[in-house]
C-alpha positions as CSV (number, residue, x, y, z in Angstrom):
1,X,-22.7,-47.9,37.0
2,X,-23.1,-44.6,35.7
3,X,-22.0,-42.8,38.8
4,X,-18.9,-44.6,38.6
5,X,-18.3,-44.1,35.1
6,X,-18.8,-40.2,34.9
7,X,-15.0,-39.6,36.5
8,X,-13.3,-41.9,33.9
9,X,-15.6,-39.6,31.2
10,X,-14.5,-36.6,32.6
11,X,-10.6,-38.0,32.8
12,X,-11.0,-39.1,29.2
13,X,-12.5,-35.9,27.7
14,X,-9.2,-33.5,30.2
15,X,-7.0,-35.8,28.3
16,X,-8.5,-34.8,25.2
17,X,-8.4,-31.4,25.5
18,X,-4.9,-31.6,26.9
19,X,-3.8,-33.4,23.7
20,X,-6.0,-31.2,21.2
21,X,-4.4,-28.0,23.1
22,X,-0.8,-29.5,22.9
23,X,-1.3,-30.5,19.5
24,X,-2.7,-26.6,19.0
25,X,0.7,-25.2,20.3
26,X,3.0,-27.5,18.1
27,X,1.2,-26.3,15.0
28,X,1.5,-22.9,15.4
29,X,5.1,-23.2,17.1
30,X,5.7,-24.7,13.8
31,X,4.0,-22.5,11.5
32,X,6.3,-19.9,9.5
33,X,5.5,-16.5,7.4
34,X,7.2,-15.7,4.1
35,X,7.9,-12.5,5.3
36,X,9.7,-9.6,2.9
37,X,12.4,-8.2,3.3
38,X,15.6,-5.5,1.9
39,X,18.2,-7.4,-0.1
40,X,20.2,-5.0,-1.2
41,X,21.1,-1.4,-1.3
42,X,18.7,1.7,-2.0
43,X,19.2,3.5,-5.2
44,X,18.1,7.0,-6.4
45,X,16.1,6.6,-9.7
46,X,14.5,10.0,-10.0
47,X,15.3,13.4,-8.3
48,X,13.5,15.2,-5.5
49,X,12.6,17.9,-7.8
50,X,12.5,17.6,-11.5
51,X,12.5,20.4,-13.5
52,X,8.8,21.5,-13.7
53,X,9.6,24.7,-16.1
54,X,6.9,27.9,-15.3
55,X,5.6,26.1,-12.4
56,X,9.2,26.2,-10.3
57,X,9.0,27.6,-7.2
58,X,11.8,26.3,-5.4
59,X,10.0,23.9,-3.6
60,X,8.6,21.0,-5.5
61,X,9.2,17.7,-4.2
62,X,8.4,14.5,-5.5
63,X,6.0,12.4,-3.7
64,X,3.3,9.4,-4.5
65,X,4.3,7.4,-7.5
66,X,3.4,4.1,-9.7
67,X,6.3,1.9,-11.8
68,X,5.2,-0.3,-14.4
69,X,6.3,-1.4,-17.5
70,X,4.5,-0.9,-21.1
71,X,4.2,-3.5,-24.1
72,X,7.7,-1.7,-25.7
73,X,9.6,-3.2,-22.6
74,X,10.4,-0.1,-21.0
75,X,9.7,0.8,-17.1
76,X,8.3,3.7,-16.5
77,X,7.6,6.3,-13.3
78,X,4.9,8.8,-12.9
79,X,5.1,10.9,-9.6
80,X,3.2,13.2,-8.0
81,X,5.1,16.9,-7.7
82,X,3.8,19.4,-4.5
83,X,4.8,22.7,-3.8
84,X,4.9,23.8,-7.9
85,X,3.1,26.6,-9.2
86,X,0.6,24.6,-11.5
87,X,-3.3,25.3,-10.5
88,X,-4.1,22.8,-7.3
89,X,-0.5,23.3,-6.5
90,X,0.4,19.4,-8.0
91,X,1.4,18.4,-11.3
92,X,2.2,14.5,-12.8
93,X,5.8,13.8,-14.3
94,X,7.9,11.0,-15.8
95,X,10.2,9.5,-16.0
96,X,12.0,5.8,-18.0
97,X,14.0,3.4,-18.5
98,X,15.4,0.1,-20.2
99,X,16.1,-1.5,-16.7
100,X,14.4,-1.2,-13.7
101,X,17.3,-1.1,-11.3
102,X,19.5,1.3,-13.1
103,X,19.8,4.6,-11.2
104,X,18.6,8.3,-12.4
105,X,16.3,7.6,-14.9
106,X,15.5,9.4,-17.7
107,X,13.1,12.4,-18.0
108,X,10.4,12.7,-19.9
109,X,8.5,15.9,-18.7
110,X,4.9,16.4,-17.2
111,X,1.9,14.6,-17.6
112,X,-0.8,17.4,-18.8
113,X,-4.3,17.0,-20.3
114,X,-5.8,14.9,-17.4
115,X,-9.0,15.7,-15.8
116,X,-9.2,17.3,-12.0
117,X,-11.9,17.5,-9.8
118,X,-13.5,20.5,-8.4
119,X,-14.8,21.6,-5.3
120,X,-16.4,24.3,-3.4
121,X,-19.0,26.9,-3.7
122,X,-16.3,28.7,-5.8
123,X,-15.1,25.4,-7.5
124,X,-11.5,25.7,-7.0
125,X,-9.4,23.4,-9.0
126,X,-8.4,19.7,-6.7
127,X,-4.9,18.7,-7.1
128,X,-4.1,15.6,-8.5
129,X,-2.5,12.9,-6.2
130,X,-1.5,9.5,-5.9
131,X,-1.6,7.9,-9.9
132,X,-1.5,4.0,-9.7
133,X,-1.2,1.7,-12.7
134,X,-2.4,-1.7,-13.2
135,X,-2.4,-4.0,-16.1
136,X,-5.4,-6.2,-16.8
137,X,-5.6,-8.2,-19.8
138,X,-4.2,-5.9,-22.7
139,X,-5.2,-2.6,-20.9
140,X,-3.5,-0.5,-19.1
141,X,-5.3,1.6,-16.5
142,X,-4.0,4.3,-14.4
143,X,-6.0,5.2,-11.6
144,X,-5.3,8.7,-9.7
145,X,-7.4,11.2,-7.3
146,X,-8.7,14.5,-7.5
147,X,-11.5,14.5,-5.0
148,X,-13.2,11.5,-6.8
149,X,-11.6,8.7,-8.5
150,X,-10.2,9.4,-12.2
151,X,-8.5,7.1,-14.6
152,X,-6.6,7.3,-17.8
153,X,-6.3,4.3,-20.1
154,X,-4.0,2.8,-22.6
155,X,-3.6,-0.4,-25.2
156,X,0.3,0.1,-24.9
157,X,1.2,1.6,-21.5
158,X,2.4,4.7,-23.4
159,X,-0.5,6.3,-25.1
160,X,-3.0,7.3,-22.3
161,X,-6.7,8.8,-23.1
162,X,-9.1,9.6,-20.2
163,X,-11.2,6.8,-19.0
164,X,-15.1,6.2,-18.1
165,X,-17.1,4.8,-16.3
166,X,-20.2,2.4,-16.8
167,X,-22.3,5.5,-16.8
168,X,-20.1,7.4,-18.9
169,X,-18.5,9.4,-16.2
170,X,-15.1,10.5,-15.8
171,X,-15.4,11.0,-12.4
172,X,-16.1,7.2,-11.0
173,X,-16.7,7.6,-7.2
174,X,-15.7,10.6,-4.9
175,X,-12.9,9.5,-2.2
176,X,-10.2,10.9,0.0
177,X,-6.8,10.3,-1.2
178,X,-4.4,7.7,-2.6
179,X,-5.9,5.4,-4.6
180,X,-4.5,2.1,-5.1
181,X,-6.8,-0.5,-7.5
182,X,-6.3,-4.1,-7.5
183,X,-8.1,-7.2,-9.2
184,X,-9.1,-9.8,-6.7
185,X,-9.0,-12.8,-8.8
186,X,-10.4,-15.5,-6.7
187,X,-13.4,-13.4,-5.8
188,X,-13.8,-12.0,-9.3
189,X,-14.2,-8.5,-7.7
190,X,-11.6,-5.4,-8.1
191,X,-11.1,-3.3,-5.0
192,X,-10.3,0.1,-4.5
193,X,-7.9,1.1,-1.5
194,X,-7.7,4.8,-0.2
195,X,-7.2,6.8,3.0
196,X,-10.3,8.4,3.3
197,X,-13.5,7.4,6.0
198,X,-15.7,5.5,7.5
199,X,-18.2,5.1,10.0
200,X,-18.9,2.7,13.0
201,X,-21.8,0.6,13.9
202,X,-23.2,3.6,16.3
203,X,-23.0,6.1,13.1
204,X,-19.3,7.5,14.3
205,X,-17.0,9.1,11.9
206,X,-13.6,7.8,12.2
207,X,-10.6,8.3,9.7
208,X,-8.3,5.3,7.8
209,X,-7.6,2.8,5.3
210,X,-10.7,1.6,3.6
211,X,-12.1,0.4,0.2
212,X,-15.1,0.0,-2.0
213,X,-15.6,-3.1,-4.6
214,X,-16.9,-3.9,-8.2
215,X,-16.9,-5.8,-11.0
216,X,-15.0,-4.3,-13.5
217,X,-12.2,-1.5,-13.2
218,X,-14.7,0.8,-14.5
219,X,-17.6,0.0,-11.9
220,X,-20.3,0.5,-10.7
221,X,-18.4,1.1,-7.5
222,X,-19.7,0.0,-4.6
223,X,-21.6,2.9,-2.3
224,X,-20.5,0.9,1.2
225,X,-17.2,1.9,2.1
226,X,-15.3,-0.8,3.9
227,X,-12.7,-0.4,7.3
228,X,-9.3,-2.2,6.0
229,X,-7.1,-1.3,8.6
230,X,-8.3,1.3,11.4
231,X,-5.1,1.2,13.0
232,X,-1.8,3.5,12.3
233,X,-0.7,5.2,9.3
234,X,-3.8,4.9,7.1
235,X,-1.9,6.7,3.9
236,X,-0.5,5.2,0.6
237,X,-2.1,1.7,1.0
238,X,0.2,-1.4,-1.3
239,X,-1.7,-4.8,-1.5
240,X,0.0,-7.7,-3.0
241,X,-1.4,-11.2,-3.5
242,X,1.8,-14.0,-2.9
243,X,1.9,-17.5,-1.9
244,X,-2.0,-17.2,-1.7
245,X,-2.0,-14.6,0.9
246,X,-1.9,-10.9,0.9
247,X,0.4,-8.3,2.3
248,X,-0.6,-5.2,2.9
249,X,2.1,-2.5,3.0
250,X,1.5,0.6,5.3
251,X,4.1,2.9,4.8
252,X,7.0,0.2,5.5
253,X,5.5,-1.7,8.1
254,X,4.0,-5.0,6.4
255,X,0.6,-6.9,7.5
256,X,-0.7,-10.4,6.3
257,X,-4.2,-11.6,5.8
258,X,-6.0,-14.0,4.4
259,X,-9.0,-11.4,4.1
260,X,-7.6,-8.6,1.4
261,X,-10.4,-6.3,3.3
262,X,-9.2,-7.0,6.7
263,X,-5.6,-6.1,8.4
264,X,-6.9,-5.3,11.8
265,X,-5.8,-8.8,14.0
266,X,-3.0,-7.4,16.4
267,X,-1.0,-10.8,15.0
268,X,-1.3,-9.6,11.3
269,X,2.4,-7.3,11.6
270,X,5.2,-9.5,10.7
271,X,7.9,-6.7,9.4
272,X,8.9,-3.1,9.2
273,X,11.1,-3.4,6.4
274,X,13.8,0.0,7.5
275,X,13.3,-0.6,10.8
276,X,13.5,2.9,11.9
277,X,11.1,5.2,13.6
278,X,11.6,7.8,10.9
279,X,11.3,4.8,7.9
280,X,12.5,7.3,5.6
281,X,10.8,5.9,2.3
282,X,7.1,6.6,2.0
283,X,4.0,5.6,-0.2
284,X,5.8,2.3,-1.1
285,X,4.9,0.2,-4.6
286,X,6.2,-3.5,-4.5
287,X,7.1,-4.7,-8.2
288,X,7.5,-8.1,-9.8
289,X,9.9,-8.4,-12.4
290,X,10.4,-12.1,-13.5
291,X,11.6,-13.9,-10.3
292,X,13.3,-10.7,-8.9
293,X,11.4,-8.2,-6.3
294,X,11.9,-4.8,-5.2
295,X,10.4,-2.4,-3.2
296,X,10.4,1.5,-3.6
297,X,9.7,4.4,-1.9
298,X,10.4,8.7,-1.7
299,X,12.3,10.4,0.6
300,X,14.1,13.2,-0.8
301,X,13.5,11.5,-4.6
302,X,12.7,8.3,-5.3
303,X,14.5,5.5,-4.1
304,X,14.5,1.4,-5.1
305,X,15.5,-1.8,-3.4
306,X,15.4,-5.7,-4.2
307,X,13.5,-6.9,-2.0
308,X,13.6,-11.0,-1.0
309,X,11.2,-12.7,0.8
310,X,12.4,-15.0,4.3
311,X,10.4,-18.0,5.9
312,X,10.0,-17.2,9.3
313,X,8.4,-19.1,12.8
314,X,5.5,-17.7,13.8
315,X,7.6,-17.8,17.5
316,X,10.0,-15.6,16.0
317,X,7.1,-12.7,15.2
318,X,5.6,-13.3,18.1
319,X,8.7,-11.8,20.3
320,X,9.9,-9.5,18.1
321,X,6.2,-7.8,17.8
322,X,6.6,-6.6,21.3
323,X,9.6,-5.6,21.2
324,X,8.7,-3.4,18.6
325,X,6.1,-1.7,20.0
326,X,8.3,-1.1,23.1
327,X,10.8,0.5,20.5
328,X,7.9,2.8,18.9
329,X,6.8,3.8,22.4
330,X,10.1,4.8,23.4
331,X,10.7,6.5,19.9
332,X,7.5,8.7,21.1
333,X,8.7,10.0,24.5
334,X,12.3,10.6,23.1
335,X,10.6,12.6,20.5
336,X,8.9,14.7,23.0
337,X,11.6,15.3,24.9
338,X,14.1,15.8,21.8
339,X,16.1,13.5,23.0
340,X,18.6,11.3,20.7
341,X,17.3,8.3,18.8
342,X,17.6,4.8,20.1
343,X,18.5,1.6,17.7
344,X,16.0,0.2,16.5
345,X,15.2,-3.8,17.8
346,X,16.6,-6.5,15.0
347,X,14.2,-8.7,13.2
């Protein structure tokens, strides 16, 4: 009896695995991505090269920048300026507002009296790079590099005093570049994000996006240094938390998780929001203002967008990822060979 029963078992259980598999496919055929993005057009708000007085030298350029808004209701925007004259060759200025998506915002002049790092047997002066604001509670922090961490802090968003740590350092963990801080709510941890490095299981060095933990904003900072995303641009790292997952925005290419410390699954790319091989806006910031979204980047000044975000079938990413790379790949040889660039494949 049981020799004649094994063949209906093994029928019963291929059925089952049939249906379980079927039933596998329809779910993720059905499954859709709020994906982000343009939905409008860009607009300038602050100039390639502001006027940076003594330290002019014809070829400062605005690069890494925060947006964010103090208690008063105004917007401001603090960018990084390369190429001046100022010791460590970078300098901070500002700029405001009343509304966040008017153009050519007003000047305010340079952010001085911060602390820099120093390196070196000489100990040459670090440049400052990369300031990042965040709000928590009713204090305003502002994160920025200079070979370690630094951070300036504020009740208002508009009077700023160097920060410390929990052991009364100014200086709260040494790191590469381009800090970006967030607060991790649900795990009731805050995470740093920087380009800087890390090393494998077999004690390798390897370069990219990675990130250290703690409690508080100011520490203690954790002394493992996590891998985030190994792959592609590792610079100017934007997480945001929405609809209980979180996008991670390298350069303009966009990568979801459910992990905020891990972007590395081949399937996590569901946009590149220009489209372009050149995306022509760099070290992106995504803000939240009411319902309304925008993204913003620099290229030749500093540019804004609204930004929506669009349901899409996880079929729909699934064969335009390809397609994409295929694009990129062909993007590299014509670059070799100084050829024309192609158009760019449609989301």
């Amino acid at each position: 009896m049981t020799n004649l029963l094994q063949p209906v078992h093994r029928v019963l259980l291929l059925l089952i695995v049939l249906l379980t598999t079927a039933g596998s496919a329809a779910a993720q055929e059905g499954k859709s991505i709020l994906v982000p993005e343009l939905d409008g057009p860009w607009i300038q708000i602050a100039p390639n090269a502001p006027d940076v007085g003594e330290y002019k030298t014809g070829k400062e350029n605005a690069c890494d920048f925060t947006i964010f808004k103090s208690d008063d209701g105004k917007w401001h925007c603090i960018s990084c300026i390369r190429g001046t004259s100022h010791f460590g060759q970078r300098l901070f200025y500002h700029w405001t507002t009343d509304h966040l998506a008017s153009p050519d915002w007003t000047p305010v002049g340079m952010f001085e009296n911060i602390e820099r790092g120093t390196v070196g047997k000489g100990g040459a002066t670090v440049s400052v790079q990369a300031p990042h604001h965040v709000k928590h509670g009713d204090k305003h922090y502002l994160f920025y590099n200079s070979y370690y961490a630094y951070c300036l802090i504020s009740d208002d968003g508009t009077n700023w005093s160097q920060h410390k740590d929990v052991k009364g350092d100014t200086a709260f963990f040494r790191m590469g570049r381009d800090i970006y801080v967030m607060h991790d709510e649900d795990r009731k941890r805050w995470i740093a994000y920087y380009t800087g490095a890390y090393k494998d299981a077999d004690g390798k060095r390897h370069d990219g996006m990675v990130a250290r933990t703690a409690p508080t904003p100011e520490g203690p900072w954790s002394e493992d240094i996590i891998p985030v995303r190994t792959k592609g641009n590792p610079e100017s790292p934007f997480v945001v938390k929405h609809d209980g997952r979180f996008y991670l925005w390298q350069q303009m290419s966009v990568y979801v998780s459910d992990d905020p410390l891990d972007f590395n699954d081949d399937e996590s790319l569901i946009a590149h929001m220009t489209g372009k091989w050149f995306d022509g806006k760099y070290a992106p910031e995504v803000i939240r203002d009411g319902d309304d979204w925008y993204v913003t980047g620099y290229s030749r000044g500093i540019h804004l967008a609204k930004m929506r975000w669009v349901s899409k079938p996880e079929s729909e990413l699934a064969a335009w990822r390809p397609k994409w790379s295929a694009y990129l790949a062909e993007q590299a040889r014509l670059r070799e060979s100084q050829a024309p660039a192609t158009t760019s494949p449609t989301q």
